[in-house]
N, CA, C and O of each residue as an XYZ file, in Angstrom:
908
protein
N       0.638    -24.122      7.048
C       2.033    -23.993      6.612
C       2.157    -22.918      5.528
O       1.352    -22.993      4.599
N       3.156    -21.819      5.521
C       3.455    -21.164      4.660
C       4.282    -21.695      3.925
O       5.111    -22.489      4.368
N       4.199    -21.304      2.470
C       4.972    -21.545      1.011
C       6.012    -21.212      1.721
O       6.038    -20.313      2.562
N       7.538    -22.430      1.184
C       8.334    -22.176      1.836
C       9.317    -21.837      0.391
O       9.282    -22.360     -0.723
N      10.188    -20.728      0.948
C      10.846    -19.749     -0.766
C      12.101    -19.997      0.210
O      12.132    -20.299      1.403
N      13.297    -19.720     -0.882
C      14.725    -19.468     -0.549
C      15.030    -18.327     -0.482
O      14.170    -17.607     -0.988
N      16.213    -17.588      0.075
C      16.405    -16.498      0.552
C      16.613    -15.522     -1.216
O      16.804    -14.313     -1.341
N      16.497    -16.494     -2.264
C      16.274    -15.611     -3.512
C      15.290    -15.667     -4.308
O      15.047    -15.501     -5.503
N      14.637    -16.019     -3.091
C      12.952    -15.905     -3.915
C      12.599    -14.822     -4.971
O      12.577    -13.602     -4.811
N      12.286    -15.658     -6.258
C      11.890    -14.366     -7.390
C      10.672    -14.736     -7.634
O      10.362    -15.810     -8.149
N       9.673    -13.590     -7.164
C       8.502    -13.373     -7.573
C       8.062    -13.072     -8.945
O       8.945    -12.595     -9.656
N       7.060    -13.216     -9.413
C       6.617    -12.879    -10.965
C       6.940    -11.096    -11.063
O       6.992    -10.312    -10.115
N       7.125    -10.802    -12.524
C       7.661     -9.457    -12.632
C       6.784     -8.212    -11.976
O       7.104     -7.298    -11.217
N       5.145     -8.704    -12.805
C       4.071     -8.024    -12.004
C       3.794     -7.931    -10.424
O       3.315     -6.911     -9.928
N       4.075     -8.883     -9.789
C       4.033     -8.257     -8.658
C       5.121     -7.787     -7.830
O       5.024     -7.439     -6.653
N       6.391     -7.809     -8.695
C       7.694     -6.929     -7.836
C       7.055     -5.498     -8.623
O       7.151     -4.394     -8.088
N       6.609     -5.639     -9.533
C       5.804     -3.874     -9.730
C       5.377     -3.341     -9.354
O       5.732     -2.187     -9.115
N       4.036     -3.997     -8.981
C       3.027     -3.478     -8.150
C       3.287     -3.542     -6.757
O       2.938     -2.406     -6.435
N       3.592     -3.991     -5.901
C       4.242     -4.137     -4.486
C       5.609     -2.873     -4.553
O       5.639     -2.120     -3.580
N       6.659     -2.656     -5.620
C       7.509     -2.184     -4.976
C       7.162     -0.838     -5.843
O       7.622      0.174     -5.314
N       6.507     -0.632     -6.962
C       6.010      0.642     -7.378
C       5.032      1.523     -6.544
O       5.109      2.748     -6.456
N       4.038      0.674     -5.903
C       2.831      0.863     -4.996
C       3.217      1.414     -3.707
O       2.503      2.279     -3.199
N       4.587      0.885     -2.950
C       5.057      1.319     -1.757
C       5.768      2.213     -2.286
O       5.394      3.153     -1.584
N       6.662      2.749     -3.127
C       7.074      3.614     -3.486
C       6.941      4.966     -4.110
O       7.737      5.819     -4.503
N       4.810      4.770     -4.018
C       4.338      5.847     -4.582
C       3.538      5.955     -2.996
O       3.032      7.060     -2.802
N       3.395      5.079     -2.012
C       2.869      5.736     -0.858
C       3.891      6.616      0.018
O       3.599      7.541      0.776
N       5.244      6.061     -0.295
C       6.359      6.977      0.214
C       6.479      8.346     -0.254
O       6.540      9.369      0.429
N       6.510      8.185     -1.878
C       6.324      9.720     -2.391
C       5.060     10.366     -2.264
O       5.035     11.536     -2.645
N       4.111      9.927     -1.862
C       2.517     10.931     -1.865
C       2.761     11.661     -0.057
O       2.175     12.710      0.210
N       3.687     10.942      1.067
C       3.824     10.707      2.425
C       4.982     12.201      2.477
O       5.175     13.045      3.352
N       5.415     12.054      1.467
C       6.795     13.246      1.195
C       6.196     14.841      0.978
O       6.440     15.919      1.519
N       5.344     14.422     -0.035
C       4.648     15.722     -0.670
C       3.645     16.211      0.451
O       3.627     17.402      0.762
N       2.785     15.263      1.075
C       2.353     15.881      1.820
C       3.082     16.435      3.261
O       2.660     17.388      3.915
N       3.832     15.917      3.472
C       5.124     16.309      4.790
C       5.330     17.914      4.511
O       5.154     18.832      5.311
N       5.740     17.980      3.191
C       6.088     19.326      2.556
C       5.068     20.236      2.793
O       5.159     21.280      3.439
N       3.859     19.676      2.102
C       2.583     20.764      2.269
C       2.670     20.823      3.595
O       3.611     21.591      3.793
N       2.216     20.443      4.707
C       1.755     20.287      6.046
C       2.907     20.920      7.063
O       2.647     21.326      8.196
N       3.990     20.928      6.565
C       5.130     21.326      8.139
C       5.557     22.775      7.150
O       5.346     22.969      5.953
N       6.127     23.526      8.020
C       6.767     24.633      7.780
C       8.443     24.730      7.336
O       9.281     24.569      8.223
N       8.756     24.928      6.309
C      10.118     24.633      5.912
C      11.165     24.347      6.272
O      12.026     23.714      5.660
N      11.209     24.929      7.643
C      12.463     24.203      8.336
C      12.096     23.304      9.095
O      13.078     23.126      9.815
N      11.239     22.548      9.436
C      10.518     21.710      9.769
C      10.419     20.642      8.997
O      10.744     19.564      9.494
N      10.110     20.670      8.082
C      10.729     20.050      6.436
C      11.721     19.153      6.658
O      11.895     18.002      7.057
N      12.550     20.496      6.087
C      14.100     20.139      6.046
C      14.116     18.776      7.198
O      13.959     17.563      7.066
N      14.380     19.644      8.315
C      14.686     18.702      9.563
C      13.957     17.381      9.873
O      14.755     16.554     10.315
N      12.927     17.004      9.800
C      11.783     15.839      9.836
C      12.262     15.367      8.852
O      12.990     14.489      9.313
N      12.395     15.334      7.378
C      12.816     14.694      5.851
C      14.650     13.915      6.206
O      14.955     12.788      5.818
N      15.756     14.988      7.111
C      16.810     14.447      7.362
C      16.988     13.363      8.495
O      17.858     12.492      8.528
N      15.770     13.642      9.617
C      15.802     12.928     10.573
C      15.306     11.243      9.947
O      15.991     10.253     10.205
N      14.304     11.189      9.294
C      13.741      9.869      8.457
C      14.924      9.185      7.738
O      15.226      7.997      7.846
N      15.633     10.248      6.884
C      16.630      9.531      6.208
C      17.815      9.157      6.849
O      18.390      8.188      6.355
N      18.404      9.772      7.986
C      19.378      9.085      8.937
C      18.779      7.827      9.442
O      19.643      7.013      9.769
N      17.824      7.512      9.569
C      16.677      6.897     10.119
C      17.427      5.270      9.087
O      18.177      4.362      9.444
N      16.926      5.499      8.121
C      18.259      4.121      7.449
C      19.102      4.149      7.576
O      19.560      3.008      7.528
N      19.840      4.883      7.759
C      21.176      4.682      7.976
C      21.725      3.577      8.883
O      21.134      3.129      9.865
N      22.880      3.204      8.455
C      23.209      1.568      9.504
C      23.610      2.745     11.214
O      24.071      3.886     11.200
N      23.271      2.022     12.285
C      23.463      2.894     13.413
C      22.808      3.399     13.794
O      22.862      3.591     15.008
N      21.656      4.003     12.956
C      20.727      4.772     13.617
C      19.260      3.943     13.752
O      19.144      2.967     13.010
N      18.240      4.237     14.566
C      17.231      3.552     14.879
C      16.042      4.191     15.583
O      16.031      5.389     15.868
N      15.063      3.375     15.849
C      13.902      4.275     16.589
C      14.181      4.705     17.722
O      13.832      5.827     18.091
N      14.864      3.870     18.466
C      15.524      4.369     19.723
C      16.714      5.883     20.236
O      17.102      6.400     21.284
N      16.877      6.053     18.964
C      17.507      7.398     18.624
C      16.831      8.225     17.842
O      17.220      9.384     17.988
N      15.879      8.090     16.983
C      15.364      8.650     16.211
C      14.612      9.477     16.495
O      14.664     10.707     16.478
N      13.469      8.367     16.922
C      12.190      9.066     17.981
C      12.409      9.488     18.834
O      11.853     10.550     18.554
N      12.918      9.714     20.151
C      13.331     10.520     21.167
C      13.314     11.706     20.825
O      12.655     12.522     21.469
N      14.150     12.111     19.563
C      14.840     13.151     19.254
C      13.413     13.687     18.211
O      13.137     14.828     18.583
N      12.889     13.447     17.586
C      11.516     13.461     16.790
C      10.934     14.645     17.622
O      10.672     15.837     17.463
N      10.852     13.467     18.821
C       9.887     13.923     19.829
C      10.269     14.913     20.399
O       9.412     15.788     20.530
N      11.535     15.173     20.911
C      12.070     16.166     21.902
C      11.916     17.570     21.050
O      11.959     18.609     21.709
N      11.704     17.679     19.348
C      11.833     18.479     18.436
C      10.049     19.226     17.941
O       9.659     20.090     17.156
N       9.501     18.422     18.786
C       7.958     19.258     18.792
C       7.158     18.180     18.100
O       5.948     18.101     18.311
N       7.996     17.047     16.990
C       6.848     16.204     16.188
C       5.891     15.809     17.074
O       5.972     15.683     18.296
N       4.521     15.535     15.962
C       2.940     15.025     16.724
C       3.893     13.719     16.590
O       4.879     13.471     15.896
N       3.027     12.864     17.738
C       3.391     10.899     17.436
C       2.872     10.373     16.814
O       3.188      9.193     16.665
N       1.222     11.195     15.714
C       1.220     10.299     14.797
C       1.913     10.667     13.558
O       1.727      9.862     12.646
N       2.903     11.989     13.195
C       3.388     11.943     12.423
C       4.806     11.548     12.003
O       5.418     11.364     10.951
N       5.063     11.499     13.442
C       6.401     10.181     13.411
C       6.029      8.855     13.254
O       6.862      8.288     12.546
N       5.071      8.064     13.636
C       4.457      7.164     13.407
C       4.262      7.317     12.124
O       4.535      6.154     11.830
N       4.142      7.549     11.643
C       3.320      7.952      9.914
C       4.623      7.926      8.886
O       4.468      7.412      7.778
N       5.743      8.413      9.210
C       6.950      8.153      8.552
C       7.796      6.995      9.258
O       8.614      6.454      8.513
N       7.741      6.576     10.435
C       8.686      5.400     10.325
C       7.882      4.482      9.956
O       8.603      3.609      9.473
N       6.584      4.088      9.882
C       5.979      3.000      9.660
C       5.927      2.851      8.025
O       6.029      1.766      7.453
N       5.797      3.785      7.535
C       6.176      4.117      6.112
C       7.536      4.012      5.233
O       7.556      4.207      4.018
N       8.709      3.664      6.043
C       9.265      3.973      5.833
C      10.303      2.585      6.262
O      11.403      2.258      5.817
N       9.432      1.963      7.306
C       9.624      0.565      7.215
C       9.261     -0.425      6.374
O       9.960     -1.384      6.048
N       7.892     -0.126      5.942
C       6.995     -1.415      5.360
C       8.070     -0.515      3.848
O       8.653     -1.468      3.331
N       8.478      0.768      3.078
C       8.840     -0.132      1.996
C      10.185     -0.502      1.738
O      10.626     -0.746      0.615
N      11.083     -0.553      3.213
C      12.206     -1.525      3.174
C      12.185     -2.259      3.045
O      12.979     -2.833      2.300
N      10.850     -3.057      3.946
C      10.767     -4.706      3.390
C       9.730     -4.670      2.389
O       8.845     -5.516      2.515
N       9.672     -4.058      1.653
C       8.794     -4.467      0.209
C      10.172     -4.769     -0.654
O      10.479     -5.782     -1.284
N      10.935     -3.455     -0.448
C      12.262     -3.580     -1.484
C      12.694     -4.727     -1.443
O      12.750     -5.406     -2.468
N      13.042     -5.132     -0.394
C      14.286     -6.314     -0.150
C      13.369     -7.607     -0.134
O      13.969     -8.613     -0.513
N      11.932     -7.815      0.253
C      11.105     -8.867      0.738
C      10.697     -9.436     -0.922
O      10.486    -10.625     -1.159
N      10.638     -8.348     -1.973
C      10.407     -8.715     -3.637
C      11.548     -8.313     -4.487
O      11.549     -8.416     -5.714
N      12.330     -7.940     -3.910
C      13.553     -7.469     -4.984
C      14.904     -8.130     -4.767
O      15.858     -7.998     -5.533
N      14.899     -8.925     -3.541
C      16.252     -9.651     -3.050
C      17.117     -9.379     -3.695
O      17.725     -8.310     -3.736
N      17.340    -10.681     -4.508
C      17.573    -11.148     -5.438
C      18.212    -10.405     -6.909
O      18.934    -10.963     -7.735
N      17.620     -8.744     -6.952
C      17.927     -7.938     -8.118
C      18.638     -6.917     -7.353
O      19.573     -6.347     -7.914
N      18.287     -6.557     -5.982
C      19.450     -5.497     -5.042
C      20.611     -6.412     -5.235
O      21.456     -5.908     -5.975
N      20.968     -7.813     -4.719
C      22.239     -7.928     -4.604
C      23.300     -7.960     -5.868
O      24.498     -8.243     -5.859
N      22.289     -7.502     -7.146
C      23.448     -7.364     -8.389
C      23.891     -6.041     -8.353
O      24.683     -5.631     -9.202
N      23.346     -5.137     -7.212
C      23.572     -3.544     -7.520
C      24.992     -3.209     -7.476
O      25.344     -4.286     -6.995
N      26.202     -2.488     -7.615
C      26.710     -1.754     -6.862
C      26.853     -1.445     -5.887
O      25.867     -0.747     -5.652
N      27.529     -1.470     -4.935
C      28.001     -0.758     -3.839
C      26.469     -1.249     -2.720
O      26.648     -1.556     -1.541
N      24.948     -1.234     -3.413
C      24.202     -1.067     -2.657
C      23.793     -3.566     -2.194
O      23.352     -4.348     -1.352
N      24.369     -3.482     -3.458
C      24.346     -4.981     -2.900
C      25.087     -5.670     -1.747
O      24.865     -6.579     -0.947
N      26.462     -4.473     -2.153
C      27.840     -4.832     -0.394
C      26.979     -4.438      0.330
O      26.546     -5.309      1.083
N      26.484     -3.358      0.434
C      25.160     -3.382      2.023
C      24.797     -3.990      2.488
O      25.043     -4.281      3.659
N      23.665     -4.694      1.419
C      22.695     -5.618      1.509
C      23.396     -7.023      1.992
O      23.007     -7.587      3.015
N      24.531     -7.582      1.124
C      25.133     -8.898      2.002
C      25.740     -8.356      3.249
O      26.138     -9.256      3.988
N      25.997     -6.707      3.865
C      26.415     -6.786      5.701
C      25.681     -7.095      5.764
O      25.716     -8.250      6.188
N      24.403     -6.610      5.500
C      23.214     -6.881      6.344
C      22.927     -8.211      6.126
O      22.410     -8.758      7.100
N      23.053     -8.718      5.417
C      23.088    -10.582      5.195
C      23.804    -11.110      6.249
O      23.253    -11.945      6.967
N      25.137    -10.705      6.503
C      25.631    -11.269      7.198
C      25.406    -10.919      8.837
O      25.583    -11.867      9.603
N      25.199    -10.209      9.156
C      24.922     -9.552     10.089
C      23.526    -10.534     10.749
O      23.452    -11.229     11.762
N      22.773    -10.297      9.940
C      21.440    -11.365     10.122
C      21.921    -12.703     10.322
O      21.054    -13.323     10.937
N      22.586    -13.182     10.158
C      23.109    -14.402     10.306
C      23.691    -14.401     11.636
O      23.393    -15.385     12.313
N      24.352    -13.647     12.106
C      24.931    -13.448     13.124
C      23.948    -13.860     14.301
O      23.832    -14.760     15.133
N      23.390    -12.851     13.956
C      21.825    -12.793     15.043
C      21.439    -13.797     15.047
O      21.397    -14.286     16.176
N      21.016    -14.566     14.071
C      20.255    -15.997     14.563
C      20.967    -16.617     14.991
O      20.385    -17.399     15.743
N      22.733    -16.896     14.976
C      23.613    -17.721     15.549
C      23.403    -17.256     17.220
O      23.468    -18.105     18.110
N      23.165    -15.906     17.488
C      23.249    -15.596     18.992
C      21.878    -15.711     19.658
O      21.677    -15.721     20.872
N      20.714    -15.821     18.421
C      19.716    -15.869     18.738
C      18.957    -16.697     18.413
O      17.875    -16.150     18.200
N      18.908    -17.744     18.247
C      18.306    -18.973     17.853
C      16.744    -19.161     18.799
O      16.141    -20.232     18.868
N      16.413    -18.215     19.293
C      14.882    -18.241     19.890
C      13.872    -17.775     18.453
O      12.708    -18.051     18.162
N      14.729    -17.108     17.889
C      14.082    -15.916     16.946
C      13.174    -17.503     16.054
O      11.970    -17.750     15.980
N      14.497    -18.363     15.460
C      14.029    -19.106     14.293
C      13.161    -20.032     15.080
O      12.285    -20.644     14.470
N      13.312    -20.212     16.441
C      12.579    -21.390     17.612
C      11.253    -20.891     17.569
O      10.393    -21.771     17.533
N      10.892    -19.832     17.564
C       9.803    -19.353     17.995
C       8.482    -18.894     16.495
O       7.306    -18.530     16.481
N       9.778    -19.253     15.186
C       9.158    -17.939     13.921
C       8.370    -17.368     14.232
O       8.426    -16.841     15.343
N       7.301    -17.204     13.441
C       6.791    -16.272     13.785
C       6.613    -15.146     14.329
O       6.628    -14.068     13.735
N       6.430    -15.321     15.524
C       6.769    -15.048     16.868
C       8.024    -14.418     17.336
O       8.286    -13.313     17.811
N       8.759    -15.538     17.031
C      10.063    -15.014     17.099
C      10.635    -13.602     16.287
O      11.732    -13.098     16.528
N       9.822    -13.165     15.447
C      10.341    -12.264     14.733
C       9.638    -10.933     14.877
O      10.057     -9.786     14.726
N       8.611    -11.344     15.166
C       7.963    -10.199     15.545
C       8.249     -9.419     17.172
O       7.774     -8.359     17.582
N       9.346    -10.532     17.988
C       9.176     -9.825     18.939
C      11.130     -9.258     18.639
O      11.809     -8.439     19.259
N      11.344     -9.815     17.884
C      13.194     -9.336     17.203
C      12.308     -7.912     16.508
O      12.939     -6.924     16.884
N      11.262     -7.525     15.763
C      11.192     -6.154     15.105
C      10.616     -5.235     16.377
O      10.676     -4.014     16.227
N      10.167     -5.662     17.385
C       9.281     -5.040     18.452
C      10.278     -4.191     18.887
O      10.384     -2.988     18.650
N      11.342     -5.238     19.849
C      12.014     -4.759     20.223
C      13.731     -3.830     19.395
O      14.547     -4.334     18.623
N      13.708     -2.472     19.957
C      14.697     -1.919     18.938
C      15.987     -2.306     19.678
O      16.983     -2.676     19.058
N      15.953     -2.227     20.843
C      17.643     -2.127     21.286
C      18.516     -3.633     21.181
O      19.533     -3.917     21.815
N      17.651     -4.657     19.989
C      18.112     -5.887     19.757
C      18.559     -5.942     18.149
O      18.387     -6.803     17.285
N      19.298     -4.457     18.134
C      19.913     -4.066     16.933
C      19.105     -4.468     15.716
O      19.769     -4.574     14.684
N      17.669     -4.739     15.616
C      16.943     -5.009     14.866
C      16.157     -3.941     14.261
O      16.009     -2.966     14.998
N      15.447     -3.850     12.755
C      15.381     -3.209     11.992
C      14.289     -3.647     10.996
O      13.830     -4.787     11.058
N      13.942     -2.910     10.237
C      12.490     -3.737      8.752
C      13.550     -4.168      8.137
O      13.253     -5.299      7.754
N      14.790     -3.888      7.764
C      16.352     -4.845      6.804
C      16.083     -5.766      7.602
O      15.212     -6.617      7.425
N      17.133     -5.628      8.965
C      17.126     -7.289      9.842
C      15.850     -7.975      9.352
O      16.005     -8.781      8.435
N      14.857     -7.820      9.727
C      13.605     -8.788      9.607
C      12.988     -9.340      8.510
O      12.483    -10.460      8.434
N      13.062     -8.441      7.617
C      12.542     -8.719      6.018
C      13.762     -9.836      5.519
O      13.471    -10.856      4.894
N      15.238     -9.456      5.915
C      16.318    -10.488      5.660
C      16.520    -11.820      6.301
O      17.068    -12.726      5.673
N      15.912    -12.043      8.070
C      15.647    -12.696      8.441
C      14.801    -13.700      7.970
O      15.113    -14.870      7.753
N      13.258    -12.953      7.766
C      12.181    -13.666      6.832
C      12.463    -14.923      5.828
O      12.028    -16.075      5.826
N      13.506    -14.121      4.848
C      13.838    -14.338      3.520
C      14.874    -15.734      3.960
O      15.021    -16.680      3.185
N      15.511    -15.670      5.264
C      16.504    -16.587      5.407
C      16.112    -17.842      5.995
O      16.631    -18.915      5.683
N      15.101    -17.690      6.934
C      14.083    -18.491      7.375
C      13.204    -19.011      6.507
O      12.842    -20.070      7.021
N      12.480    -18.819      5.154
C      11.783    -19.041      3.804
C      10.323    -18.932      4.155
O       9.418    -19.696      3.820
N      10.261    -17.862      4.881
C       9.115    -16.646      5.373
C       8.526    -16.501      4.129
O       9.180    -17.045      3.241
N       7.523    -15.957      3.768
C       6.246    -15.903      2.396
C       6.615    -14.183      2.937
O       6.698    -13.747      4.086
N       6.738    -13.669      1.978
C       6.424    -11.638      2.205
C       5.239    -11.394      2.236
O       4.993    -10.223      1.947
N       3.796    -12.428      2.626
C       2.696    -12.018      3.086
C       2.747    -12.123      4.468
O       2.018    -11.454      5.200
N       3.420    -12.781      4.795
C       3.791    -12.864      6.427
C       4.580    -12.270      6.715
O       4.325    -11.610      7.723
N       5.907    -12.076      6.161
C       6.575    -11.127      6.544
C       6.206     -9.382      6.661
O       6.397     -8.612      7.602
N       5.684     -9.171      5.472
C       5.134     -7.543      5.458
C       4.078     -7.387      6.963
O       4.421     -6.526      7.774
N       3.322     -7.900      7.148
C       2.715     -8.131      8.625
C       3.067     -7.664      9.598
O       2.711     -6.717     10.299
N       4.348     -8.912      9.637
C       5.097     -9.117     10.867
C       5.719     -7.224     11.199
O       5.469     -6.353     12.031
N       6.566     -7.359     10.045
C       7.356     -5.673     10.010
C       6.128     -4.502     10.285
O       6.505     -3.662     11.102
N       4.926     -4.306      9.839
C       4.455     -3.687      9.634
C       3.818     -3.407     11.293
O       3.919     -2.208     11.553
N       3.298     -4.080     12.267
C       2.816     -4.556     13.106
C       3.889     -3.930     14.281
O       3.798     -2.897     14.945
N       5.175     -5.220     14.256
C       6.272     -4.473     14.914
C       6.264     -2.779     14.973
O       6.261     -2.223     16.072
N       6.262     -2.040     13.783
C       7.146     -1.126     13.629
C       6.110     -0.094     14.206
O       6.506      0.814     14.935
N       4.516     -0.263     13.813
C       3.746      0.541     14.962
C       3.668      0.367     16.226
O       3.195      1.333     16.824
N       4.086     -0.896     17.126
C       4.217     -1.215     18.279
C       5.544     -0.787     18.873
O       5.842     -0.419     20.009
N       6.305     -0.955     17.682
C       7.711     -0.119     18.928
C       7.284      1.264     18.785
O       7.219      1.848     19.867
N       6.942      2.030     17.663
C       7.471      3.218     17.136
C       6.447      4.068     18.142
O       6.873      5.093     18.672
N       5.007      3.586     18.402
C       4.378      4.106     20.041
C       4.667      3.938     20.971
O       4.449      4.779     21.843
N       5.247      2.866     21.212
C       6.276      2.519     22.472
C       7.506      3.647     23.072
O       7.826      4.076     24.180
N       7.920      3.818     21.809
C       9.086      4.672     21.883
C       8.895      6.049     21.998
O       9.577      6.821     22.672
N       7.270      6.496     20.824
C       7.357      8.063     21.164
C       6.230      8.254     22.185
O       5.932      9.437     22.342
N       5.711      7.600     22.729
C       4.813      7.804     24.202
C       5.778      7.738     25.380
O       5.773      8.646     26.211
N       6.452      6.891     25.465
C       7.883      7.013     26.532
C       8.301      8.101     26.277
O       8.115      8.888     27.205
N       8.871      8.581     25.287
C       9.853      9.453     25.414
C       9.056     11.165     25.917
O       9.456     11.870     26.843
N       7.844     11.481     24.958
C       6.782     12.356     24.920
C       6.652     12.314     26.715
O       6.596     13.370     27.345
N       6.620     11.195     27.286
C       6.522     11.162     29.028
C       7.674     11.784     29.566
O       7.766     12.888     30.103
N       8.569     10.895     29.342
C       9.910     11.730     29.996
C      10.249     13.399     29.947
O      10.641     14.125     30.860
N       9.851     13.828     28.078
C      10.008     14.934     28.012
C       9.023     15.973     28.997
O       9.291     16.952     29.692
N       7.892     15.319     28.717
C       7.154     16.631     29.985
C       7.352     16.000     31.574
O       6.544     16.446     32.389
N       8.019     15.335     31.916
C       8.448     14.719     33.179
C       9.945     15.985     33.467
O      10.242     16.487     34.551
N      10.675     16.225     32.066
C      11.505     17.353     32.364
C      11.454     18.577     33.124
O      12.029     19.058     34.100
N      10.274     18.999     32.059
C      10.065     20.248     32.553
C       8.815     20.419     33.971
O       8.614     21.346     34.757
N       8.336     19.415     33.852
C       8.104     19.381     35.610
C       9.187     19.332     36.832
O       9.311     20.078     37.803
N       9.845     18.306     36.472
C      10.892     18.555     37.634
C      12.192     17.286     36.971
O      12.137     16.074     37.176
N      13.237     17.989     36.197
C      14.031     17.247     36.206
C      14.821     16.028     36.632
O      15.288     15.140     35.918
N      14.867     16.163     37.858
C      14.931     15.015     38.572
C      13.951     13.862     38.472
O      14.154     12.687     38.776
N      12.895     14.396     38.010
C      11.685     13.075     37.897
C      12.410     12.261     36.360
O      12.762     11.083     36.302
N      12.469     13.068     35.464
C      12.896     12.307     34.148
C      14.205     11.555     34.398
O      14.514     10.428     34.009
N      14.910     12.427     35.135
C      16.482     10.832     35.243
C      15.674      9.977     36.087
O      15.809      8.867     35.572
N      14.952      9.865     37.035
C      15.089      8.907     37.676
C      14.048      7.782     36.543
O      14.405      6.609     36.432
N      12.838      8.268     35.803
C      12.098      7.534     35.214
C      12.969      6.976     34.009
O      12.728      5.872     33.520
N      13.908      7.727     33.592
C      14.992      7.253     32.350
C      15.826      5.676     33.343
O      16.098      4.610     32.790
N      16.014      5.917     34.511
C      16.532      4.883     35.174
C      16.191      3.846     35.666
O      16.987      2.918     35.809
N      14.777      3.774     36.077
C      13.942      2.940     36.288
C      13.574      1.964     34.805
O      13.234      0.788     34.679
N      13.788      2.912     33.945
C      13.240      1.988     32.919
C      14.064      1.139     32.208
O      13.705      0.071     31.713
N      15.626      1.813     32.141
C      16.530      1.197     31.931
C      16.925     -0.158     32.809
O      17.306     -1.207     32.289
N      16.770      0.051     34.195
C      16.549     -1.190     35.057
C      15.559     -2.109     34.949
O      15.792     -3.176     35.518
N      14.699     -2.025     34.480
C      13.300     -2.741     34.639
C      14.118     -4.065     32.724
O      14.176     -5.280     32.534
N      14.508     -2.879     31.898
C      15.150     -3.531     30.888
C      16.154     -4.206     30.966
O      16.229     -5.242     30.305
N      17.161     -3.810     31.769
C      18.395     -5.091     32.006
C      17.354     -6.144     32.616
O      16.857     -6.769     31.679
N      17.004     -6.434     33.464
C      15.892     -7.415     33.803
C      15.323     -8.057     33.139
O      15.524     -9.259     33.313
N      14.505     -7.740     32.236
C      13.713     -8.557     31.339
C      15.148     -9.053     30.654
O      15.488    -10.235     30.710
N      15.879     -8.131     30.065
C      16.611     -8.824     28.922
C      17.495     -9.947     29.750
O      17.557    -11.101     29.324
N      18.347     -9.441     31.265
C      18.594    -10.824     31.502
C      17.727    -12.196     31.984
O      18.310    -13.272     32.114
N      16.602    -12.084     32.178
C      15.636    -12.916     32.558
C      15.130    -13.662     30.966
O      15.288    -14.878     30.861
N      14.512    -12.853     29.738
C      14.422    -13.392     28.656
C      16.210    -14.439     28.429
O      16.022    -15.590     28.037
N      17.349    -14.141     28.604
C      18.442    -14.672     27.937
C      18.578    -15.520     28.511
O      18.932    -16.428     27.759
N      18.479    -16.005     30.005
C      18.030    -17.456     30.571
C      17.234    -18.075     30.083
O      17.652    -19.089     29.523
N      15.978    -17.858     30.040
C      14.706    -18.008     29.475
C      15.279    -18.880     27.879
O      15.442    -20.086     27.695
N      15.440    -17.923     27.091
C      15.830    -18.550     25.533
C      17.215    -19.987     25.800
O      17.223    -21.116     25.311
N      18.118    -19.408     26.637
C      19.123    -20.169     26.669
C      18.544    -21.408     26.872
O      18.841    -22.305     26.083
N      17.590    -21.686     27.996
C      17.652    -23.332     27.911
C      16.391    -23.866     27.171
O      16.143    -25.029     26.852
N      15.517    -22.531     26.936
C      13.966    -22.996     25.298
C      15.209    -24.030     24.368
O      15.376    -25.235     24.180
N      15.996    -22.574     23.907
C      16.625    -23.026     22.816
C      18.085    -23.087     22.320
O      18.654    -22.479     21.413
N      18.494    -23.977     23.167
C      20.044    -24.091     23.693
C      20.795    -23.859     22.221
O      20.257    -24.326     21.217
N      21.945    -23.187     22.126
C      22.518    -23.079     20.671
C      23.362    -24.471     20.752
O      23.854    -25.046     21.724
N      23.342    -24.834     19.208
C      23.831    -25.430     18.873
C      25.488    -25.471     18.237
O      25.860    -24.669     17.380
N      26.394    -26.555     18.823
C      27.491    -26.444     18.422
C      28.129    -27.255     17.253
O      29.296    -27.047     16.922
């Protein structure tokens, strides 16, 4: 059994330091070297693509494609979204509690509160399954899920942020290869013969309504919602 915390779990001061100073100096050492290593407009563009990358709306499923279609290696997209996930949920997984006194950045933080809530009301496999359940809510991207959603999920469920950082961390290399090996396929599927990439863009999209309506039966009667 994991220590079970409330969604305002306050950790001791030292380790919201070291956890959110520590991820926040692997983000900035991840920056500097981005800089050294790519060529300036390359820079630019890779540094704006990451930061739309939080933005509410945007996701790996848009992100990476476009990463990819733009020349990035996949482990250096890998290397910034995974980075870039784990210290969303460091922020929010040890700082809850001190984001939601912010400004403007705490109204965020409760959409995204609420929003998460939402989800488990439509998705009640997620909390059926924990664990589990959450790791396959960060796996998958086109289930409007995110390192926010999950780290907030965690926190709402009374998830330990040793399990949670995991969970996110795990997810976010499993979609984020998922996503730029697919896409890296399709793209040289282009320039072989166009027609091959719509039809493989279509196939895969079919193969996905499928699972997803086959999983939503599936959950519906695991874990019938409650009225």
């Amino acid at each position: 059994m994991s220590e079970e915390i409330s969604p305002y779990y306050k950790p001791q001061l030292k380790t919201r330091v070291v956890m959110t100073f520590g991820m926040l100096g692997i983000l900035a050492v991840f920056i500097i070297w981005l800089f050294a290593y790519l060529p300036t407009d390359q820079f630019i563009l890779g540094i704006s693509l990451f930061a739309l990358y939080m933005a509410p709306g945007a996701g790996k499923e848009s992100i990476i494609p476009v990463m990819m279609g733009f020349g990035y290696p996949w482990w250096l997209v890998l290397a910034g979204i995974v980075t870039i996930d784990m210290t969303l949920a460091v922020l929010i997984s040890f700082n809850f509690d001190l984001l939601l006194k912010i400004p403007v950045l705490g109204q965020v933080l409760m959409f995204f509160t609420e929003k998460t809530n939402k989800i488990l009301q439509k998705r009640p496999w997620i909390k059926g399954l924990s664990v589990g359940g959450l790791l396959i809510f960060m796996y998958v991207p086109f289930m409007g899920s995110s390192a926010i959603d999950t780290s907030i999920i965690g926190r709402l469920l009374s998830i330990h942020p040793k399990i949670i950082l995991p969970i996110v961390f795990a997810g976010s290399i499993l979609a984020t290869l998922t996503m730029a090996f697919g896409a890296r396929a399709i793209i040289d599927l282009w320039f072989v013969q166009p027609i091959y990439a719509v039809g493989a863009v279509a196939a895969v999209i079919a193969v996905g309504i499928l699972i997803y309506i086959g999983w939503q039966k599936f959950t519906a009667r695991r874990f019938p919602k409650k009225e």
